[in-house]
SERO-4910 file (N, C-alpha, C, O; in steps of 0.05 Angstrom, whole numbers):
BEGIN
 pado doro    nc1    nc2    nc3   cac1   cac2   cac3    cc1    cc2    cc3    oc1    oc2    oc3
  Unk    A  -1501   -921  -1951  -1512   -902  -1971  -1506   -912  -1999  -1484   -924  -2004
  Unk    A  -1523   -909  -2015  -1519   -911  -2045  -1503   -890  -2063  -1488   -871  -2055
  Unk    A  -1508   -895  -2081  -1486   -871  -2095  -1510   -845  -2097  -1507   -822  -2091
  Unk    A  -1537   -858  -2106  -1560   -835  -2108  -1565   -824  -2075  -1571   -800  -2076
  Unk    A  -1565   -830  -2056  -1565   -825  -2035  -1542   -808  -2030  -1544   -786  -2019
  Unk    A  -1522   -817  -2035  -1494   -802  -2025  -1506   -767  -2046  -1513   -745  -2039
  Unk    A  -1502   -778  -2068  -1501   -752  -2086  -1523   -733  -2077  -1520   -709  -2080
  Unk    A  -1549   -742  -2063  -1570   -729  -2056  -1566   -701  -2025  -1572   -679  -2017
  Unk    A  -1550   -729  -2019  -1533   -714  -1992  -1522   -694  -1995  -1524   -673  -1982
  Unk    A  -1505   -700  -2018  -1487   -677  -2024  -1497   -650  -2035  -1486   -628  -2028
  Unk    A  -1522   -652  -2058  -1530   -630  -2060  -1538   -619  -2047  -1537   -595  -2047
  Unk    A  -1554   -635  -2025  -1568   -618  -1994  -1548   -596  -1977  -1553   -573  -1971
  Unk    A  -1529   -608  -1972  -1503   -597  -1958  -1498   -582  -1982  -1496   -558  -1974
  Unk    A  -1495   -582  -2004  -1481   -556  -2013  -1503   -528  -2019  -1498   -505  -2014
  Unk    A  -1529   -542  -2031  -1553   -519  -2027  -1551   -499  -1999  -1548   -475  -1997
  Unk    A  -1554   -514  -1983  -1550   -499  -1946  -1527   -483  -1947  -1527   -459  -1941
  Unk    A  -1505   -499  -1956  -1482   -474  -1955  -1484   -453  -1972  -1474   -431  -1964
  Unk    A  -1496   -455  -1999  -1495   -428  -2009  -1517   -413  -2009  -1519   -391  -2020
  Unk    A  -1529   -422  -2000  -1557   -411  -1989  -1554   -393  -1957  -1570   -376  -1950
  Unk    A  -1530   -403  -1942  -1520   -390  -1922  -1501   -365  -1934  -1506   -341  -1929
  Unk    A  -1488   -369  -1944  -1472   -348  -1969  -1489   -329  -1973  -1486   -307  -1960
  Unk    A  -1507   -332  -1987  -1527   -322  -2008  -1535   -297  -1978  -1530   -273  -1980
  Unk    A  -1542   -306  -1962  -1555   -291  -1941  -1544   -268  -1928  -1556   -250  -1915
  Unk    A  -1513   -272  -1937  -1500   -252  -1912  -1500   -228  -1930  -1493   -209  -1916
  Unk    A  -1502   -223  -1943  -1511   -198  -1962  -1522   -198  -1991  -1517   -218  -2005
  Unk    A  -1533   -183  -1999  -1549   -176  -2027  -1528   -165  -2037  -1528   -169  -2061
  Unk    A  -1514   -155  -2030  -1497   -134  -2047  -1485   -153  -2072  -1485   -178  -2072
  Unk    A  -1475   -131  -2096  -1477   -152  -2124  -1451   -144  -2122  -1446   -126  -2138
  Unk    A  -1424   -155  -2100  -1403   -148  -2101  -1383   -167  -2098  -1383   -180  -2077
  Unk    A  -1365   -173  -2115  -1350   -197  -2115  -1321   -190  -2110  -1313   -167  -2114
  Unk    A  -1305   -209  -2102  -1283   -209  -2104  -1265   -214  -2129  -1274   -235  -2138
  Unk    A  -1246   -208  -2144  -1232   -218  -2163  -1199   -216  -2160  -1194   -196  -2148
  Unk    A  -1183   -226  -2164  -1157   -211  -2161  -1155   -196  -2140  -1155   -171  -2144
  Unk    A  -1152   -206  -2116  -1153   -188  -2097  -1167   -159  -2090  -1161   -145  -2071
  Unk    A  -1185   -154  -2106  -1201   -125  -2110  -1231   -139  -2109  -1239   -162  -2113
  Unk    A  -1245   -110  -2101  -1274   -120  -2106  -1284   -114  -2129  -1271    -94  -2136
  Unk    A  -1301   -121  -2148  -1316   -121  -2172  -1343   -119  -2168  -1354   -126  -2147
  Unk    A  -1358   -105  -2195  -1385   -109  -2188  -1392   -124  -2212  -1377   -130  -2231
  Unk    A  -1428   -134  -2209  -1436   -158  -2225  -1435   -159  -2243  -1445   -178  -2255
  Unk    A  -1421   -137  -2258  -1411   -143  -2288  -1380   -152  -2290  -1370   -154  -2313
  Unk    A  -1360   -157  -2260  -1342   -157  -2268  -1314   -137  -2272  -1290   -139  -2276
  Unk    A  -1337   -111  -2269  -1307    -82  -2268  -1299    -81  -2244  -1313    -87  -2225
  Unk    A  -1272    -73  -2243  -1262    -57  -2214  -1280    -37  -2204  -1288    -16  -2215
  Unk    A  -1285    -52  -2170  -1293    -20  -2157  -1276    -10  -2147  -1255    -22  -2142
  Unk    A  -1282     22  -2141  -1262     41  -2123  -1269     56  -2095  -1292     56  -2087
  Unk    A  -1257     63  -2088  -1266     81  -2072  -1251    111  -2074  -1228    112  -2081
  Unk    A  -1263    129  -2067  -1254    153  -2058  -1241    164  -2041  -1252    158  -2020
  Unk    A  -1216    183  -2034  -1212    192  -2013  -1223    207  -1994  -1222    207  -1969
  Unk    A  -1239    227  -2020  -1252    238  -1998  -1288    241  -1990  -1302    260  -1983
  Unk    A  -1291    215  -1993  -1312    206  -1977  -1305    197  -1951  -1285    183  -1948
  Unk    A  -1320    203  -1931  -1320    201  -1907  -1330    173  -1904  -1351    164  -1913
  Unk    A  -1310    157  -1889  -1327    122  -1883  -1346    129  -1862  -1339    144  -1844
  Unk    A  -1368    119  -1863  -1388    121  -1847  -1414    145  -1846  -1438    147  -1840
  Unk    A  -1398    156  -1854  -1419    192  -1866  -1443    187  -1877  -1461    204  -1873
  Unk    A  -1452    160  -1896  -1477    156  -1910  -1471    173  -1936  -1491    172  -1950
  Unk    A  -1459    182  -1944  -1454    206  -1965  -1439    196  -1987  -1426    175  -1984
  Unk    A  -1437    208  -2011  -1416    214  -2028  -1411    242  -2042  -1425    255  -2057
  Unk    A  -1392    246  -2034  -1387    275  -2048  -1377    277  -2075  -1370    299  -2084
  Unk    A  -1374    250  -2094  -1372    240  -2120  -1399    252  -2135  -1417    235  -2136
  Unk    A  -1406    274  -2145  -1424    278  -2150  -1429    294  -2184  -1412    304  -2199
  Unk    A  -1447    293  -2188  -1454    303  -2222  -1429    303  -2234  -1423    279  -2235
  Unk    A  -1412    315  -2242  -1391    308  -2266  -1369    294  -2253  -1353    281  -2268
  Unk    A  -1366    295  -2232  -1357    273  -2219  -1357    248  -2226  -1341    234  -2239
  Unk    A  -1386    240  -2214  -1398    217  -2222  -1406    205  -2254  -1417    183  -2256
  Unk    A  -1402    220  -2276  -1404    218  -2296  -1367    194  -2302  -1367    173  -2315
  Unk    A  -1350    200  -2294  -1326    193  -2291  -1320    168  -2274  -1310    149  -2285
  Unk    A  -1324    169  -2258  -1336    152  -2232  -1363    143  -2219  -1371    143  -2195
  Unk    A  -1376    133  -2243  -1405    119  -2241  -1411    104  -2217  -1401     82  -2220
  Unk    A  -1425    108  -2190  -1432     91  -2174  -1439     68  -2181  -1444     64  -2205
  Unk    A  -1442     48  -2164  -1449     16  -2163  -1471     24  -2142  -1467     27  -2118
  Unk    A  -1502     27  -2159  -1527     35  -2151  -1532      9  -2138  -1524    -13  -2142
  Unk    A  -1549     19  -2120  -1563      0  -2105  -1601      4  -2114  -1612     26  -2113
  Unk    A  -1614    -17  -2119  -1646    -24  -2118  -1657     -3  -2094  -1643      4  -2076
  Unk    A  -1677      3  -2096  -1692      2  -2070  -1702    -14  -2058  -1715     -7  -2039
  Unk    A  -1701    -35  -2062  -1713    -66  -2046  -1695    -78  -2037  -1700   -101  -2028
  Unk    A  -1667    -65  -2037  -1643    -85  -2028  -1638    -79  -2001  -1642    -57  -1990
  Unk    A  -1625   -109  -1986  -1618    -95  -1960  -1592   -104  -1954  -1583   -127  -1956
  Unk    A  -1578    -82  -1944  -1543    -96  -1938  -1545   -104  -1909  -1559    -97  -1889
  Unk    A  -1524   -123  -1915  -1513   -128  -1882  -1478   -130  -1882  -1464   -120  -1899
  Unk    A  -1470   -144  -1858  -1438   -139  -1858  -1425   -112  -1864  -1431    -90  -1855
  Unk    A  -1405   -119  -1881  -1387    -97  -1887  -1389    -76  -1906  -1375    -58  -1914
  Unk    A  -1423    -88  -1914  -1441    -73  -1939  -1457    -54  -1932  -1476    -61  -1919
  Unk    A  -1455    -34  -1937  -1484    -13  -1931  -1489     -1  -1955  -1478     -6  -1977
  Unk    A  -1512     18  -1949  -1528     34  -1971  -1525     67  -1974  -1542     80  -1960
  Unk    A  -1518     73  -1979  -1518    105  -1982  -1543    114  -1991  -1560     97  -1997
  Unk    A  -1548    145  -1993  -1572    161  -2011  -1552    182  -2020  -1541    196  -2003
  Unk    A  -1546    185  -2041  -1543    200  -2058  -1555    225  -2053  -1576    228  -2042
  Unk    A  -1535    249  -2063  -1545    280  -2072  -1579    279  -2082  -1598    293  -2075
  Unk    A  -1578    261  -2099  -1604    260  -2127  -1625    237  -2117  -1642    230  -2133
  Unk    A  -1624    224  -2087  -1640    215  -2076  -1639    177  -2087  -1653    158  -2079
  Unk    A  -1617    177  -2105  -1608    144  -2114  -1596    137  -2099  -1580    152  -2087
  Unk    A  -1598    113  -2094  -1578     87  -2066  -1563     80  -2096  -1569     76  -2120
  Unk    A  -1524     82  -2069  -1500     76  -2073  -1506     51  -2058  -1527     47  -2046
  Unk    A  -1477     27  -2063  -1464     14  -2043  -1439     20  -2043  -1422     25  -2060
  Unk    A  -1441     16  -2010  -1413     18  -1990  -1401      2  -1981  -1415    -14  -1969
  Unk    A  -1380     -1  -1980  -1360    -18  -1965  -1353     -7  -1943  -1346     17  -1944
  Unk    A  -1352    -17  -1924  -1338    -13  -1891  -1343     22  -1894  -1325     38  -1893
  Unk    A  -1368     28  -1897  -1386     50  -1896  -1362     72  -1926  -1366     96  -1926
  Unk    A  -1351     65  -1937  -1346     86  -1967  -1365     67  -1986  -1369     43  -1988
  Unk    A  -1373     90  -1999  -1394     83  -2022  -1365     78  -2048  -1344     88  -2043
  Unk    A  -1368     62  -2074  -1352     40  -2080  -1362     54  -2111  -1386     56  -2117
  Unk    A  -1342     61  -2127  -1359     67  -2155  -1342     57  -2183  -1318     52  -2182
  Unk    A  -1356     54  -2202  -1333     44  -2223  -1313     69  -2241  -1316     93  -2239
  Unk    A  -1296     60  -2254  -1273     88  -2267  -1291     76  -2295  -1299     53  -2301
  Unk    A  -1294    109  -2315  -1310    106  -2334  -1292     95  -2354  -1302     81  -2371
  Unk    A  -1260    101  -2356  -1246     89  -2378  -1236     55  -2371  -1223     43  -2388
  Unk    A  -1241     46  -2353  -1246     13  -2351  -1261      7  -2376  -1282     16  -2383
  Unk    A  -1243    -11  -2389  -1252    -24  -2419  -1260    -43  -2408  -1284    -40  -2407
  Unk    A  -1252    -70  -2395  -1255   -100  -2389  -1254   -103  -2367  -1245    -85  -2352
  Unk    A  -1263   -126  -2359  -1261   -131  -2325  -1233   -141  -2328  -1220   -151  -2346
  Unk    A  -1227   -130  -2298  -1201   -142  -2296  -1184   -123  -2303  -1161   -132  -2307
  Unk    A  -1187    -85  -2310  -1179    -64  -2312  -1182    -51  -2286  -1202    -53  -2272
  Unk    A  -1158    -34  -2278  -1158    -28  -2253  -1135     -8  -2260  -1113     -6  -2249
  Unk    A  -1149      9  -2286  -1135     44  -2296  -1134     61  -2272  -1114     74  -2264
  Unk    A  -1156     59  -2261  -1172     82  -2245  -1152     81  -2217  -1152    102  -2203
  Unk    A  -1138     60  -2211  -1125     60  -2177  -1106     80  -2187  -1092     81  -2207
  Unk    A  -1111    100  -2165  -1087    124  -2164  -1084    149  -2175  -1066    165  -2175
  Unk    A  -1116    148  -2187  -1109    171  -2196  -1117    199  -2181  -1132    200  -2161
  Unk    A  -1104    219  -2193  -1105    250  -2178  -1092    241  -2138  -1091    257  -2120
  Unk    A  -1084    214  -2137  -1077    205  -2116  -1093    198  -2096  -1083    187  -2076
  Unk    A  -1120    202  -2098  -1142    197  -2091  -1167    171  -2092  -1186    165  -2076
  Unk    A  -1162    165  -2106  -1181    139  -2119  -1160    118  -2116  -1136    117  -2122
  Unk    A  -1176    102  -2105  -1158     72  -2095  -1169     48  -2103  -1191     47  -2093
  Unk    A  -1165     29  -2115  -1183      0  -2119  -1192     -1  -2096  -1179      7  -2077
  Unk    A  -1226    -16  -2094  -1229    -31  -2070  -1221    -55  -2055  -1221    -77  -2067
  Unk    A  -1217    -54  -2034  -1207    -92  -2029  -1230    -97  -2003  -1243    -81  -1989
  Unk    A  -1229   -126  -2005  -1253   -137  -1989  -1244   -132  -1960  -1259   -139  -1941
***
């Protein structure tokens, strides 16, 4: 192989792999610091008392003003450890290992993680 051959190789193999990545879910949910984040980078959370698996959130109107969901498109589709909720108001949440995942409104910067613990209820998310 040449060096242009080698390097050609190499982008092929790495396109495939993150193109295999890319596939195992849509969700716009990242890891950072041991917590999950969404595509801007804030801490998500979860709730206690959402039910995992229920499809639900009981995070709702002034609730949710405080604890803003991590909306999901209508064209999106989860897979794995990602699902979709419907909302009270008929808007798609995303969920983690079926709890829907929302941001804390006083998070200034990514990489703020005010919101774990409070009222003893609200927990960072982890992958």
């Amino acid at each position: 192989m040449t060096f242009n051959s080698s390097a050609l190789f190499m982008t092929s193999v790495t396109f495939a792999i993150l193109t295999g990545c890319a596939s195992v879910s849509s969700a716009p949910v990242k890891v950072s610091d041991g917590v999950l984040v969404g595509p801007n980078g804030m801490t998500l959370y979860t709730f206690d008392k959402d039910v995992a698996g229920s499809g639900k959130s009981v995070c709702n109107s002034p609730c949710a003003t405080n604890w803003p969901p991590l909306m999901a498109a209508k064209d999106v589709s989860a897979s794995g450890d990602y699902s979709i909720i419907t909302r009270d108001d008929g808007s798609k949440q995303w969920a983690v290992k079926g709890k829907p995942v929302y941001y804390w409104a006083k998070d200034s910067k990514p990489g703020d993680k005010t919101g774990h613990g409070i009222n003893g209820i609200w927990q960072v998310a982890k992958p």
